[in-house]
Backbone bond lengths (Angstrom), bond angles and torsions (degrees), N, CA, C in turn:
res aa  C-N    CA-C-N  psi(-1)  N-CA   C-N-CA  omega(-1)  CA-C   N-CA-C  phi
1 X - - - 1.447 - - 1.533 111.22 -
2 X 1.281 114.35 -36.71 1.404 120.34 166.10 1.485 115.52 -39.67
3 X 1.215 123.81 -53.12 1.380 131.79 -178.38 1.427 116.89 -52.98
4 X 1.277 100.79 -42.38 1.777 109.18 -176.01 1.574 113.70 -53.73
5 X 1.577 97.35 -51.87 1.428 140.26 173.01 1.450 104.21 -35.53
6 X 1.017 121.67 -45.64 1.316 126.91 -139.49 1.763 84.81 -118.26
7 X 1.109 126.29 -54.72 1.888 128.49 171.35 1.307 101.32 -46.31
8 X 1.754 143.81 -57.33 1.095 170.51 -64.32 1.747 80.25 -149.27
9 X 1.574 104.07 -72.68 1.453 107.87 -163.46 1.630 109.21 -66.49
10 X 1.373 123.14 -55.90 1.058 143.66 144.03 1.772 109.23 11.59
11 X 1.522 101.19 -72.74 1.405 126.32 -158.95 1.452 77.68 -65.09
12 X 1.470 118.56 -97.51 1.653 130.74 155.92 1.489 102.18 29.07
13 X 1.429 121.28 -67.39 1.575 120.81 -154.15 1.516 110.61 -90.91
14 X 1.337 104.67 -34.15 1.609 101.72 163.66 1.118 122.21 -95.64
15 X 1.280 134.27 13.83 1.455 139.60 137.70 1.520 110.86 -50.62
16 X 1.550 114.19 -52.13 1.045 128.03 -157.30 1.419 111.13 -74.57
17 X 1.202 113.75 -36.40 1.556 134.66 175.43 1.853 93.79 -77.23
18 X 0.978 127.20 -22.32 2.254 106.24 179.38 1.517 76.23 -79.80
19 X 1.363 128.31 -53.12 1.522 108.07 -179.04 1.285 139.78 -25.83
20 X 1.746 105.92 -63.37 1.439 103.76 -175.60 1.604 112.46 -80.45
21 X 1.653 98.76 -19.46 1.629 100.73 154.57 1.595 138.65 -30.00
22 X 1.590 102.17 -34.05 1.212 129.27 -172.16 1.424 134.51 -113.46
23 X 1.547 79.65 14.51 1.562 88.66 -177.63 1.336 130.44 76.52
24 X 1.563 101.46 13.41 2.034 105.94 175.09 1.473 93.26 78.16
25 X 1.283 162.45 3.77 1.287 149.00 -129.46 1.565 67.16 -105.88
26 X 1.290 112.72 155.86 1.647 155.77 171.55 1.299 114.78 -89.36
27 X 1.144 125.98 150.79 1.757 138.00 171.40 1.684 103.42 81.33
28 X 1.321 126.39 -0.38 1.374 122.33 170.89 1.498 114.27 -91.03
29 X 1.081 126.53 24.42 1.748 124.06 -161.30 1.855 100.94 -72.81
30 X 1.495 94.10 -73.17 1.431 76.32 179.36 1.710 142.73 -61.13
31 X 1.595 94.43 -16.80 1.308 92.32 173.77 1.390 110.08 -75.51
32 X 1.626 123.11 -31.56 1.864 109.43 174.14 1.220 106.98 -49.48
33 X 1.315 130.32 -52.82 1.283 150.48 -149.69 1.685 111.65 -66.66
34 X 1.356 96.29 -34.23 1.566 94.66 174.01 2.079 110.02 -97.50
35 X 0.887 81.94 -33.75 1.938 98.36 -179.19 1.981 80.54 -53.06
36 X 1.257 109.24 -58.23 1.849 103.76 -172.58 1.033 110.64 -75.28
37 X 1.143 156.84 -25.41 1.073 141.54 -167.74 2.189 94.66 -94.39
38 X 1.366 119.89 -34.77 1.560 107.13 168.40 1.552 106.30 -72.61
39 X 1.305 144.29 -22.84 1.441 148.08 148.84 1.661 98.45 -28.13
40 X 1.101 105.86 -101.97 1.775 115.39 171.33 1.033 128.11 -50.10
41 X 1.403 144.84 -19.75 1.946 121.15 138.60 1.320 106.96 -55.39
42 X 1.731 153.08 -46.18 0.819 144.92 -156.08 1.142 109.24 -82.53
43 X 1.431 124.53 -34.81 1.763 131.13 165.90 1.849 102.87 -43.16
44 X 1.407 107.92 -54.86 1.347 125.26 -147.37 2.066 90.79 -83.69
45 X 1.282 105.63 -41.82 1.791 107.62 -179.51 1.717 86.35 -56.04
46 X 1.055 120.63 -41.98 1.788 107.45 -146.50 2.056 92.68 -89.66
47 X 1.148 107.76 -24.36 2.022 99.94 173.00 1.366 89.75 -63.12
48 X 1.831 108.75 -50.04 2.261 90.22 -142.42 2.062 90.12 -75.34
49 X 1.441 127.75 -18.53 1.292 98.36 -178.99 1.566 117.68 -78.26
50 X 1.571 112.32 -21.34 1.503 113.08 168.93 1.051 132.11 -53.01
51 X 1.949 105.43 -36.15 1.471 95.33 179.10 1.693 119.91 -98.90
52 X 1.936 97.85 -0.42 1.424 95.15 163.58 1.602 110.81 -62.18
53 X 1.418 112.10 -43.86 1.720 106.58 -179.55 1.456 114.12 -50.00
54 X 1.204 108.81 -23.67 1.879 109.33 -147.84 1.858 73.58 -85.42
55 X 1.159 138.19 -34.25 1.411 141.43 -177.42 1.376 119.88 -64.79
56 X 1.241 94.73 -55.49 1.648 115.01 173.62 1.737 100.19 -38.62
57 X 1.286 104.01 -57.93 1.534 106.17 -158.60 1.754 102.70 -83.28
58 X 1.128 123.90 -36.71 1.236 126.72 169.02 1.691 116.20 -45.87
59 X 1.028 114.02 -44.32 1.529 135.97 -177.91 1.865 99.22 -70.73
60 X 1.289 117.36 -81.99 1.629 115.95 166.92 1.302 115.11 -37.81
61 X 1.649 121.82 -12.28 1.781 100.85 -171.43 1.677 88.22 -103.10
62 X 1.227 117.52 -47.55 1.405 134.56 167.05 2.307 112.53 -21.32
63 X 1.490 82.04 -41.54 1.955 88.86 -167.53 1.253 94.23 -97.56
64 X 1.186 117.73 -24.78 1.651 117.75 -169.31 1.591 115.00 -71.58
65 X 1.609 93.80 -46.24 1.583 122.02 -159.18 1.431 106.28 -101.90
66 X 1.464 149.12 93.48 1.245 128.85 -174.43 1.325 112.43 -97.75
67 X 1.565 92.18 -59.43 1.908 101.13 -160.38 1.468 107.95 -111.32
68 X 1.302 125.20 129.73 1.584 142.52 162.87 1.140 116.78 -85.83
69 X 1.268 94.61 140.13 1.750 110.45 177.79 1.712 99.49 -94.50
70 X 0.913 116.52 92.70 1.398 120.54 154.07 1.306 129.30 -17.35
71 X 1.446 117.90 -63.54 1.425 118.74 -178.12 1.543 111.01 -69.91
72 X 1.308 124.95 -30.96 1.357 128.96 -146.78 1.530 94.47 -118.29
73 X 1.190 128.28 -13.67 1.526 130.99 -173.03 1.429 115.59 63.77
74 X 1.515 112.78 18.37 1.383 114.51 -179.20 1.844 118.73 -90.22
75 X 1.857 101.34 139.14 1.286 82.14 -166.74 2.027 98.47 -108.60
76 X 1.511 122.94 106.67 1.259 120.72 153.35 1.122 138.62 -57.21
77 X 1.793 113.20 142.17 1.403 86.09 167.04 1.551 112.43 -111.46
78 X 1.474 128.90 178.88 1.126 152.57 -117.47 2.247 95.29 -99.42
């Protein structure tokens, strides 16, 4: 529930900011509101695919790379 909370407020604050963007002008609510809330899934799509990459590659260096030579700093693979 925290998460929602936290997307929820998020959305909330950069809504609030196309607002003062705009000069306080009135009758735009829902349109900030949706313009922010597609702002912040797209913030949030572009973290979770970064750190799928940062995984992706962790995982391929992980299968690739097993065993180290200690003395020599060399890394073999398996």
């Amino acid at each position: 529930m925290d998460k929602k909370k936290g997307i929820y407020d998020e959305i909330a604050r950069v809504a609030y900011e196309l607002y003062e963007k705009r000069g306080r002008a009135h009758g735009y609510e829902l349109g900030d509101w949706l313009e922010a809330e597609r702002i912040v899934m797209e913030k949030h799509e572009r973290h979770a695919k970064e750190i799928e990459h940062e995984v992706d590659v962790i995982k391929k260096v992980k299968k690739g790379f097993r065993k180290t030579d200690k003395k020599g700093g060399r890394v073999y693979k398996d």
